[in-house]
KOLDRENLO-914904 format. One record per atom (N, C-alpha, C, O, CB): residue number from 1; x, y negated, z. Coordinates in steps of 0.2 Angstrom, whole numbers, plus 5000, padded with zeros to 4 digits. Each point is the difference from the previous one (the first is absolute). Glycine has a CB too. Layout:
# residues N
R num   xx   yy   zz
R NUM    X    Y    Z
...
//
This chain:
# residues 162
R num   xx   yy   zz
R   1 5088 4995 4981
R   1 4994 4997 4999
R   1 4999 4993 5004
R   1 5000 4995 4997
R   1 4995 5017 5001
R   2 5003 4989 5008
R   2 5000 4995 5003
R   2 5004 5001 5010
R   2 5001 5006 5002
R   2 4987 4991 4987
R   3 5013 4998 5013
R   3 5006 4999 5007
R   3 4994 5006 5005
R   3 5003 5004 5004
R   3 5004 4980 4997
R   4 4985 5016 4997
R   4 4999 5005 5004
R   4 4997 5009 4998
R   4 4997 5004 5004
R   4 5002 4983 5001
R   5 5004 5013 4986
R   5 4999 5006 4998
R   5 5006 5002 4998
R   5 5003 4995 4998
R   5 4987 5005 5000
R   6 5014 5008 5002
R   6 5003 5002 4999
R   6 4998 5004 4994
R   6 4994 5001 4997
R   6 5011 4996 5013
R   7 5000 5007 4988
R   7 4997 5003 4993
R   7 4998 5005 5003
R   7 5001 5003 5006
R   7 5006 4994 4985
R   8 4985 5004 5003
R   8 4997 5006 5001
R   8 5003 5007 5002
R   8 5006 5003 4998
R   8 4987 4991 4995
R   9 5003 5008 5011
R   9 5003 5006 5004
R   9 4995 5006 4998
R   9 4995 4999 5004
R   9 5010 4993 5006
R  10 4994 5013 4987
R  10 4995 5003 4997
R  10 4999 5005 5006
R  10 4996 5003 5000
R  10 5005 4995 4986
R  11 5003 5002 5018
R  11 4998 5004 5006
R  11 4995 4997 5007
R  11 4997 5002 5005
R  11 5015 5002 4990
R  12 4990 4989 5003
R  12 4995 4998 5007
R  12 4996 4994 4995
R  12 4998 4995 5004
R  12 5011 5007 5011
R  13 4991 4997 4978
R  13 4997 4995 4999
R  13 4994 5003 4994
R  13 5000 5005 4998
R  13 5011 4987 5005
R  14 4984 5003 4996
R  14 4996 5001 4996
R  14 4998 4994 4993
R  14 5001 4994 5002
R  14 4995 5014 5009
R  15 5003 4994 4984
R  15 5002 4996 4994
R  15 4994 5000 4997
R  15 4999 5004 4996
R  15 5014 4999 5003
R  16 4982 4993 5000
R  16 4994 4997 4993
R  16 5004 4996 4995
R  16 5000 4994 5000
R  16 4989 5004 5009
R  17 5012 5005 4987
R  17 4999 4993 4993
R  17 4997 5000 4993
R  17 4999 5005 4995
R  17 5011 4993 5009
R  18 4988 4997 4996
R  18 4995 4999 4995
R  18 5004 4994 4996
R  18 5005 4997 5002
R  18 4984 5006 5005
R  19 5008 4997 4985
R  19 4998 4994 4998
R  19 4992 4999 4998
R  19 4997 5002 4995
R  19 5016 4998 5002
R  20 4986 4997 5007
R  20 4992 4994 4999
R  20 4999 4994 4995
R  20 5005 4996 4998
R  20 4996 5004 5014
R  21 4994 4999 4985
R  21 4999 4994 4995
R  21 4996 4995 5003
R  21 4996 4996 4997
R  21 5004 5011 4993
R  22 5002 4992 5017
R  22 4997 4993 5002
R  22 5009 4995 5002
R  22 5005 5003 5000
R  22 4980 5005 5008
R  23 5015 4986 4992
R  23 5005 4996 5002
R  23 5000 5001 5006
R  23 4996 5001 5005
R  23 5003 4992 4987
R  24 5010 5005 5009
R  24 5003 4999 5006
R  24 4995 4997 5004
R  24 4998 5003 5005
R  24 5012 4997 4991
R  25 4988 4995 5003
R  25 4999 4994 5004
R  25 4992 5004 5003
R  25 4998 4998 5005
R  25 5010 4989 4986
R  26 4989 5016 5006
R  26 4993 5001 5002
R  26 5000 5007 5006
R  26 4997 5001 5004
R  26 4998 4993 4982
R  27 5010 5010 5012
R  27 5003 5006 5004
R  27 5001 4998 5006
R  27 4998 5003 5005
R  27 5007 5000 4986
R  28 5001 4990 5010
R  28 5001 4999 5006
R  28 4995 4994 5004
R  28 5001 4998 5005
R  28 5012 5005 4992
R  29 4981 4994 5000
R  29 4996 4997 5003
R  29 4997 5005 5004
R  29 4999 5000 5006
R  29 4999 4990 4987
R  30 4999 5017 5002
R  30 4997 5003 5004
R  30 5001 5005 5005
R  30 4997 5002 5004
R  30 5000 4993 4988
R  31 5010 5006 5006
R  31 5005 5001 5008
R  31 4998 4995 5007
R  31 4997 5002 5005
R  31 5015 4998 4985
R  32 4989 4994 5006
R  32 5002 4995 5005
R  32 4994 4996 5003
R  32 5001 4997 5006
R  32 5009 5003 4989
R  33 4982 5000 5001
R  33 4994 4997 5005
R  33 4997 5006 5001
R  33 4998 5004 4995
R  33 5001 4983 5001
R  34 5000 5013 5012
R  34 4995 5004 5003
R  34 4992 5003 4995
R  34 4999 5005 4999
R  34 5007 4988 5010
R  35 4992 5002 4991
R  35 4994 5000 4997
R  35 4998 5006 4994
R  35 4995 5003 4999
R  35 5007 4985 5004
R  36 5006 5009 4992
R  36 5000 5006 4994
R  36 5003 5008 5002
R  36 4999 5005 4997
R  36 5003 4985 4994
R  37 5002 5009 5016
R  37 5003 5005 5002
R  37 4995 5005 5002
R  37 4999 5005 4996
R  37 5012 4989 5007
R  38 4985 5005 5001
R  38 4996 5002 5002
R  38 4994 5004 4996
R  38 4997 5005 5002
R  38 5008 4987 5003
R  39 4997 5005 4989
R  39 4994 5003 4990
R  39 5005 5006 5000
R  39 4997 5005 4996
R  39 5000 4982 4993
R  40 5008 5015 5012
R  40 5002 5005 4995
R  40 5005 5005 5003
R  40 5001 5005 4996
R  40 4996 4987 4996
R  41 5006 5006 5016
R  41 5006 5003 5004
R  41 5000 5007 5001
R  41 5005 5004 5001
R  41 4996 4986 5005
R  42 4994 5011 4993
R  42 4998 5008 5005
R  42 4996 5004 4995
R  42 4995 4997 4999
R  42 5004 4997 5016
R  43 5002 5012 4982
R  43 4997 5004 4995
R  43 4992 5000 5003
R  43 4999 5003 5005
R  43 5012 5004 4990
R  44 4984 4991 5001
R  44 4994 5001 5003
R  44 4997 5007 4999
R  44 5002 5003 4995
R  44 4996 4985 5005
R  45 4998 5013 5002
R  45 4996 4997 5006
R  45 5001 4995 5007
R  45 4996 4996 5003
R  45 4999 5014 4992
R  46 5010 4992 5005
R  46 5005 4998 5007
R  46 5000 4991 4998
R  46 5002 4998 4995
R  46 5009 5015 5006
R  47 4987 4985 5003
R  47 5002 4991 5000
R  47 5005 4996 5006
R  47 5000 5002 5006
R  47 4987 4999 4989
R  48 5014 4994 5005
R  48 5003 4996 5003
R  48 4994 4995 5003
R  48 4996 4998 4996
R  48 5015 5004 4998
R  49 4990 4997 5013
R  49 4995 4997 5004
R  49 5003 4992 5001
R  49 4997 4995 4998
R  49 4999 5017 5009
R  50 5010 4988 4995
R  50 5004 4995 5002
R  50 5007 5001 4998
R  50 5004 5005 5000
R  50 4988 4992 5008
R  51 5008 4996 4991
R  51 5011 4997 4996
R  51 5000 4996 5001
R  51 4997 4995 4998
R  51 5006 5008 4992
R  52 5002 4996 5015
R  52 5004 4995 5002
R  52 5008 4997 4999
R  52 5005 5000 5004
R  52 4987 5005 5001
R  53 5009 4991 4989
R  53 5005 5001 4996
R  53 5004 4992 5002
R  53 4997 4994 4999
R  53 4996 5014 4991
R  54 5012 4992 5012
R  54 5006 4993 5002
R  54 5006 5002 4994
R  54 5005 5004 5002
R  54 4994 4994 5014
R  55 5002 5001 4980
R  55 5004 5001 4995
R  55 5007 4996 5000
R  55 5002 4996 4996
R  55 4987 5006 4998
R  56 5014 5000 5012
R  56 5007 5000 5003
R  56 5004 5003 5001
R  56 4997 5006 5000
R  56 4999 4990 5001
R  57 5011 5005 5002
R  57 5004 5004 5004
R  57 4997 5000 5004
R  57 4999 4995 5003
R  57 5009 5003 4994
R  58 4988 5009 5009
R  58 4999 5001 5005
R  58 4993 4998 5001
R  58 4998 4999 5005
R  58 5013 5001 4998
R  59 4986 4998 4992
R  59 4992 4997 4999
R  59 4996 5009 5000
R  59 5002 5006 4999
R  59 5002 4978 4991
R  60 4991 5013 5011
R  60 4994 5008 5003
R  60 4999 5002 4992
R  60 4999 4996 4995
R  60 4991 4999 5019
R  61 5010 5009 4986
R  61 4996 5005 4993
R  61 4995 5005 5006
R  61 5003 5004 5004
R  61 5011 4998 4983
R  62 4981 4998 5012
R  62 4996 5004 5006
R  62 4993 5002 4993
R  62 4997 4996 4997
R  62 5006 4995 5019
R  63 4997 5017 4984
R  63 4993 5000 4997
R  63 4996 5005 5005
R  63 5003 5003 5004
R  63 5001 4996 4983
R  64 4989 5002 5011
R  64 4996 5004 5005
R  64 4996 5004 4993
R  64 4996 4999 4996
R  64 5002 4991 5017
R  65 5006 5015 4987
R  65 4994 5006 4994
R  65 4995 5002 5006
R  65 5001 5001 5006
R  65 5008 5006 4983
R  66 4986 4995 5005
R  66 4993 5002 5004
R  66 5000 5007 4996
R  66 5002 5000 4994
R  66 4990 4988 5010
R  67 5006 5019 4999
R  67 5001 5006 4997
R  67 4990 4999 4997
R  67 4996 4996 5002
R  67 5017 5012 5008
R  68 4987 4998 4985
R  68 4993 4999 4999
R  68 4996 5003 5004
R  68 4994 5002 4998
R  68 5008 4997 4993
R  69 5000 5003 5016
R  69 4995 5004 5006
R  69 4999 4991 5005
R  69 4996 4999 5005
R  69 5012 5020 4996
R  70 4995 4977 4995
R  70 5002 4994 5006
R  70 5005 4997 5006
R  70 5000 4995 5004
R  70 4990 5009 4993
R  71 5015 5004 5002
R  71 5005 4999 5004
R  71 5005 4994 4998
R  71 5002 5000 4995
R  71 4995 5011 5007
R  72 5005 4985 5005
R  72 5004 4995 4995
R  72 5008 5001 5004
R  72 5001 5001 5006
R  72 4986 4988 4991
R  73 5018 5010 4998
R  73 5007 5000 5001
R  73 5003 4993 5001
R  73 5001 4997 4995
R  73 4998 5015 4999
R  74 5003 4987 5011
R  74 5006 4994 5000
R  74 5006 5000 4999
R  74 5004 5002 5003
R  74 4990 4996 5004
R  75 5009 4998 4986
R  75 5007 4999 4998
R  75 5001 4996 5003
R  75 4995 4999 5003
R  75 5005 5004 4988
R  76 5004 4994 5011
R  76 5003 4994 5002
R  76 5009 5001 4999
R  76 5004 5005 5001
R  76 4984 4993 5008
R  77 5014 4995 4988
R  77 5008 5002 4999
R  77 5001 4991 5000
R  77 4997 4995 5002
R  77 5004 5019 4989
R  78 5006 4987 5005
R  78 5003 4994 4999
R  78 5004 5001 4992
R  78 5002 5005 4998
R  78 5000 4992 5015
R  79 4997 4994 4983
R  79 5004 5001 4995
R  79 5009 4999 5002
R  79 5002 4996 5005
R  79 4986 4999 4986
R  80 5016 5008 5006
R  80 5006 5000 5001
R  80 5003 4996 4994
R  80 5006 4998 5002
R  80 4993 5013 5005
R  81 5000 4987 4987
R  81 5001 4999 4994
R  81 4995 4998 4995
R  81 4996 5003 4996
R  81 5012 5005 5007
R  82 4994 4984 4997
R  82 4991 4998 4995
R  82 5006 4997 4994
R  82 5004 4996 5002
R  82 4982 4999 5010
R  83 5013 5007 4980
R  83 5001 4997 4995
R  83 4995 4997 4996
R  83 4997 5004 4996
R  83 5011 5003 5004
R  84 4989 4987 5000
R  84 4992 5000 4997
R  84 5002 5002 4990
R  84 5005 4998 4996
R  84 4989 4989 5015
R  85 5002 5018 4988
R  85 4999 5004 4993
R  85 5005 5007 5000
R  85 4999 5004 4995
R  85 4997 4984 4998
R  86 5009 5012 5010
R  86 5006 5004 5000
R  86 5000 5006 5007
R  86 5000 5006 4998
R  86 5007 4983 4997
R  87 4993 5008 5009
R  87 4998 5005 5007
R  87 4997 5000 5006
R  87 4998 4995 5003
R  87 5010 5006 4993
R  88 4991 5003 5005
R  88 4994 5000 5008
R  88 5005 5009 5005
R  88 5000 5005 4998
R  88 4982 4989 4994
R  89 5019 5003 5012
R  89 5003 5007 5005
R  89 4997 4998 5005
R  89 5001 4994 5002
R  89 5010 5010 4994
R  90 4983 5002 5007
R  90 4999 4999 5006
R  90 5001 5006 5004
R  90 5002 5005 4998
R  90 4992 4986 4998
R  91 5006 5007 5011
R  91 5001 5008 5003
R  91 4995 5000 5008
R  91 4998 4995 5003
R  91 5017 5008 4991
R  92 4983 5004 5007
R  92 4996 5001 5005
R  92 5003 5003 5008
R  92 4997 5003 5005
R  92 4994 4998 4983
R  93 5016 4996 5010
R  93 5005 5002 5004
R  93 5000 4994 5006
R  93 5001 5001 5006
R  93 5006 5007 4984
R  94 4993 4986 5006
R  94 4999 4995 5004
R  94 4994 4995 5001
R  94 4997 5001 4994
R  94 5014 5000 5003
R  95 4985 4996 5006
R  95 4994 4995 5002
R  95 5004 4993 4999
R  95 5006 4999 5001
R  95 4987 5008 5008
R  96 5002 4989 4989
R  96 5002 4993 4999
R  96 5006 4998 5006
R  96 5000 5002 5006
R  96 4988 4995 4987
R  97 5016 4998 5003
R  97 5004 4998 5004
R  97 5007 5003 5001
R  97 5005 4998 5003
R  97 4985 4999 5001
R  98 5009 5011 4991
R  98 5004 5004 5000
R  98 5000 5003 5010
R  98 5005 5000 5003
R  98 5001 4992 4984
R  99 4988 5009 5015
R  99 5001 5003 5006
R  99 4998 5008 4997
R  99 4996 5001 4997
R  99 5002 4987 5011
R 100 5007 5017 4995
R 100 5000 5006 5000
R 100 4991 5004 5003
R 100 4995 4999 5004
R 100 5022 5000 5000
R 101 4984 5005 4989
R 101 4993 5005 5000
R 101 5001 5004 5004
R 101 5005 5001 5002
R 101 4992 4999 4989
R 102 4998 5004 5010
R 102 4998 5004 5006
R 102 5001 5009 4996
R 102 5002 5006 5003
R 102 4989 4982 5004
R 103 5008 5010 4987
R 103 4998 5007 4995
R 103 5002 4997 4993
R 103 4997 5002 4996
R 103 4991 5004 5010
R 104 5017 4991 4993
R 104 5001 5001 4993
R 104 5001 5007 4996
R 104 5002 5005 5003
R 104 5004 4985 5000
R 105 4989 5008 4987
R 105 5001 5007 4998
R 105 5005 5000 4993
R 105 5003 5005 4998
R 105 4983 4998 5006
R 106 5014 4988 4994
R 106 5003 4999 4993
R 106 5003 4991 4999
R 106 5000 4995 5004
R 106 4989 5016 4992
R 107 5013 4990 5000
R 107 5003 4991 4997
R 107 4996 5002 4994
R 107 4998 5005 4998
R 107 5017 4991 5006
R 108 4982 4998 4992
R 108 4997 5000 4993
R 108 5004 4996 4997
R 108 5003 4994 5001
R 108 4986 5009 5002
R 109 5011 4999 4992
R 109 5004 4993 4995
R 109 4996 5000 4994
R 109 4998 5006 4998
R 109 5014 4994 5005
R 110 4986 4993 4994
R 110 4998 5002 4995
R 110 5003 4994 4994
R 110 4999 4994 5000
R 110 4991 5012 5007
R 111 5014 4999 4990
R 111 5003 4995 4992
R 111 4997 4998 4995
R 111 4996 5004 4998
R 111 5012 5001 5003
R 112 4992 4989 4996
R 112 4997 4999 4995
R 112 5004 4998 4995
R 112 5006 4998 5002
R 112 4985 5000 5005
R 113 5008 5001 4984
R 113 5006 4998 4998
R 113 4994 5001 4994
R 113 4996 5005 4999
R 113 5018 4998 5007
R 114 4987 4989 4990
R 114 4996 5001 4992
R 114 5002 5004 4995
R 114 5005 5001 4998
R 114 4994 4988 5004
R 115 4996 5014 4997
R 115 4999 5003 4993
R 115 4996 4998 4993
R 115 4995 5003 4997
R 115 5006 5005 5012
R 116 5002 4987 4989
R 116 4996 4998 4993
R 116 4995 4995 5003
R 116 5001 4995 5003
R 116 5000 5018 4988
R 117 4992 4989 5009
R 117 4996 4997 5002
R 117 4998 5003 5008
R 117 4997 4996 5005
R 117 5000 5002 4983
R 118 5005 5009 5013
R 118 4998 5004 5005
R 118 5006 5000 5005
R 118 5006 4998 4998
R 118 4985 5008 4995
R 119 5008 4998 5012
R 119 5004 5000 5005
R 119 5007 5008 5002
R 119 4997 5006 5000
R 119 4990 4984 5003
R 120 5018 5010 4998
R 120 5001 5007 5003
R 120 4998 4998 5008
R 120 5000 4995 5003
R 120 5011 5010 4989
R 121 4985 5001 5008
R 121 5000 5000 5008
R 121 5002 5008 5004
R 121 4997 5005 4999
R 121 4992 4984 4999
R 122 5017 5009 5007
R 122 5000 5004 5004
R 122 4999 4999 5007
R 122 5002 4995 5003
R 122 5003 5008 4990
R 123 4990 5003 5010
R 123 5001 4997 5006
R 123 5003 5010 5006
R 123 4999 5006 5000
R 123 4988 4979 4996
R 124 5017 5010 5006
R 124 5004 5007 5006
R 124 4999 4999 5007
R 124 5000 4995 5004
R 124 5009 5006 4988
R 125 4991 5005 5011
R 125 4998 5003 5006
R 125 5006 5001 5002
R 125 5003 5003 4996
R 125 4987 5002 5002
R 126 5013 4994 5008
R 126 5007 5002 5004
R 126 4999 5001 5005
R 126 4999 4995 5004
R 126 5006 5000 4990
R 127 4998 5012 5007
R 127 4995 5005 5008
R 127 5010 5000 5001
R 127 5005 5000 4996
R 127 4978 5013 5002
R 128 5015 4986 5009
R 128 5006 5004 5005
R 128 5004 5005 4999
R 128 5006 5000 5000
R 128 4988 4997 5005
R 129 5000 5009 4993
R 129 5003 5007 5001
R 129 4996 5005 4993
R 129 4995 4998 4998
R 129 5008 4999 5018
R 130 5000 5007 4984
R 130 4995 5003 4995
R 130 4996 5003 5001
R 130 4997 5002 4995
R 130 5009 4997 5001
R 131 4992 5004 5011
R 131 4994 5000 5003
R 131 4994 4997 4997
R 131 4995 5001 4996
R 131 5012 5001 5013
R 132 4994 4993 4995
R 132 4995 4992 4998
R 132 5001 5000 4991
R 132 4994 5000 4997
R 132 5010 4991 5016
R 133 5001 5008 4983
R 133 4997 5001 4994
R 133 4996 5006 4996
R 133 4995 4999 4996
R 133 5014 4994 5006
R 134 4992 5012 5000
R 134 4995 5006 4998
R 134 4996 4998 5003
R 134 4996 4997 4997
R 134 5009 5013 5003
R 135 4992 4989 5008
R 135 4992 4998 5004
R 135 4997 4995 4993
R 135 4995 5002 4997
R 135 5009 4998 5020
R 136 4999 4994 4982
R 136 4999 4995 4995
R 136 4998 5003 4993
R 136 4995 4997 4997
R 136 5012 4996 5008
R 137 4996 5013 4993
R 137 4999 5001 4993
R 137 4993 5007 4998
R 137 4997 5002 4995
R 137 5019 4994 5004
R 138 4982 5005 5008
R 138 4995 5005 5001
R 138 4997 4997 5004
R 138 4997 5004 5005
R 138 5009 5006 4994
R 139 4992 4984 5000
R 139 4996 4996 5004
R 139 4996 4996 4991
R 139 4994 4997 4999
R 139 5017 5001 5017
R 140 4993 5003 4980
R 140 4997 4999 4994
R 140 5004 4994 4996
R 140 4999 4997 4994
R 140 4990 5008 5010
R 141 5017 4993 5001
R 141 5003 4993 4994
R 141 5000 4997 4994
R 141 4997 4995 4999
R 141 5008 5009 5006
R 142 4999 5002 4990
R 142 4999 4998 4993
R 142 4989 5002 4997
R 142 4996 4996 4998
R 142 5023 5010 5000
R 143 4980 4999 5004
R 143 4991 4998 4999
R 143 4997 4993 5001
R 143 4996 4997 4996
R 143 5004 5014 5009
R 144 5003 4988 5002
R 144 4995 4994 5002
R 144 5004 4993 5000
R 144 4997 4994 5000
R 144 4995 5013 5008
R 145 5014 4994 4991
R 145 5004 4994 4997
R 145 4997 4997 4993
R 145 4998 4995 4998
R 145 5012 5010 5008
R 146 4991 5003 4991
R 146 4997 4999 4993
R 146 4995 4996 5000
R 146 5000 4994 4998
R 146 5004 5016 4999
R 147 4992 4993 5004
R 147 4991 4997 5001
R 147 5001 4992 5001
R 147 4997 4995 4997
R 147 4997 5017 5009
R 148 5011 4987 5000
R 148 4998 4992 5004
R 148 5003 4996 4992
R 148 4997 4995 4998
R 148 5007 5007 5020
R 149 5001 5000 4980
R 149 5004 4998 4993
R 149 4993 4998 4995
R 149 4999 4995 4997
R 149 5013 5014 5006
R 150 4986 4998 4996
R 150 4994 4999 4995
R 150 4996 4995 5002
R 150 5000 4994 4997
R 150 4999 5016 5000
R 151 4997 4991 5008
R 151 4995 4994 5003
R 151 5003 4993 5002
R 151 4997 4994 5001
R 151 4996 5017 5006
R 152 5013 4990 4993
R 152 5003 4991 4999
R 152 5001 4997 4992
R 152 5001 4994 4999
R 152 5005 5009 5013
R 153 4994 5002 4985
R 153 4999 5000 4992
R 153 4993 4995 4998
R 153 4999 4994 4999
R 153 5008 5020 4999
R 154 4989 4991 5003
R 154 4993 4999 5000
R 154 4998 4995 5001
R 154 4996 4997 4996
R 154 5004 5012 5006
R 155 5000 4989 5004
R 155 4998 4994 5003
R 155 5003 4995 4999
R 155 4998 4995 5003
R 155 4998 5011 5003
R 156 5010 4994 4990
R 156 5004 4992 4999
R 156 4998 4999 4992
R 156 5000 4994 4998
R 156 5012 5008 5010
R 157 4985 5005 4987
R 157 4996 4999 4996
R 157 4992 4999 5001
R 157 4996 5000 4994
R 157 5013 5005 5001
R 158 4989 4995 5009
R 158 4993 4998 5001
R 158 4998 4992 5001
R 158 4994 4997 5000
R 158 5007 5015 5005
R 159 5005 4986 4995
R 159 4999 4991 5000
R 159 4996 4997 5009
R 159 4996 4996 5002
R 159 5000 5005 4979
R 160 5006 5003 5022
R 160 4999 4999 5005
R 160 5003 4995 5004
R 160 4998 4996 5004
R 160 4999 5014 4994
R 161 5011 4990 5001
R 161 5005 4997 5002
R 161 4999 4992 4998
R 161 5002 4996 5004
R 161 5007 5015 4995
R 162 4987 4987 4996
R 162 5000 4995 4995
R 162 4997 4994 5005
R 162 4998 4995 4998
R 162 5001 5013 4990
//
């Protein structure tokens, strides 16, 4: 796939794909600016507070979800692999700069590749161990992957992006 994925591993990995009828190009903006990431990352009720996005090798990918009781969770990671419209791998293994995490849980990747007008999109979860991938998948992955998938549908048809 790419120098920093190997092939799927259905034992420690987790797999979303879709195909979407929004364009590449609108898929990875809203990947890629805060602002829209923010609209749609996290299945709501659940929202993102703050995104901090350097769209580099070792550049910060940092979100903050807020639960609906108000509890707020700190992602912070690094991209490892930026393709603009093609790919985004990031992981929560490392902090910008590529300096070592304290609690890594996952790498994410997310592929993209045109479909007619719309898009394939996959995006994958790559745990350590298969521990961590079960905790991930009973944690609701494909549910709320799904959803984040839908709600990034939605809102790239809502003419918001425009």
């Amino acid at each position: 796939m790419t120098a920093f994925i190997g092939p799927f591993d259905p034992t420690r990995d987790l797999k979303l794909e879709r195909e979407i009828d929004v364009p590449v190009h609108l898929v990875w903006k809203a990947w890629t600016t805060p602002a829209h990431l923010k609209e749609w990352f996290v299945p709501k009720p659940w929202s993102v507070t703050e995104c901090e996005i350097d769209l580099r090798p070792g550049g910060i990918f940092r979100t903050v979800m807020r639960s609906p009781e108000g509890e707020e969770f700190d992602s912070p990671g690094c991209y490892l692999d930026v393709v603009p419209n093609e790919r985004l791998v990031f992981t929560d293994a490392l902090l910008p700069g590529f300096r070592p995490a304290v609690k890594p849980f996952f790498t994410g990747a997310l592929l993209l590749a045109p479909l007619g007008n719309g898009t394939r999109y996959t995006a994958l979860a790559i745990h350590n161990d298969e521990a961590t991938r079960a905790s991930h998948e009973q944690m609701g992955f494909h549910d709320g992957w799904g959803t984040v998938a839908t709600q990034l549908t939605d809102y790239i048809k809502s003419g918001a992006m425009s």
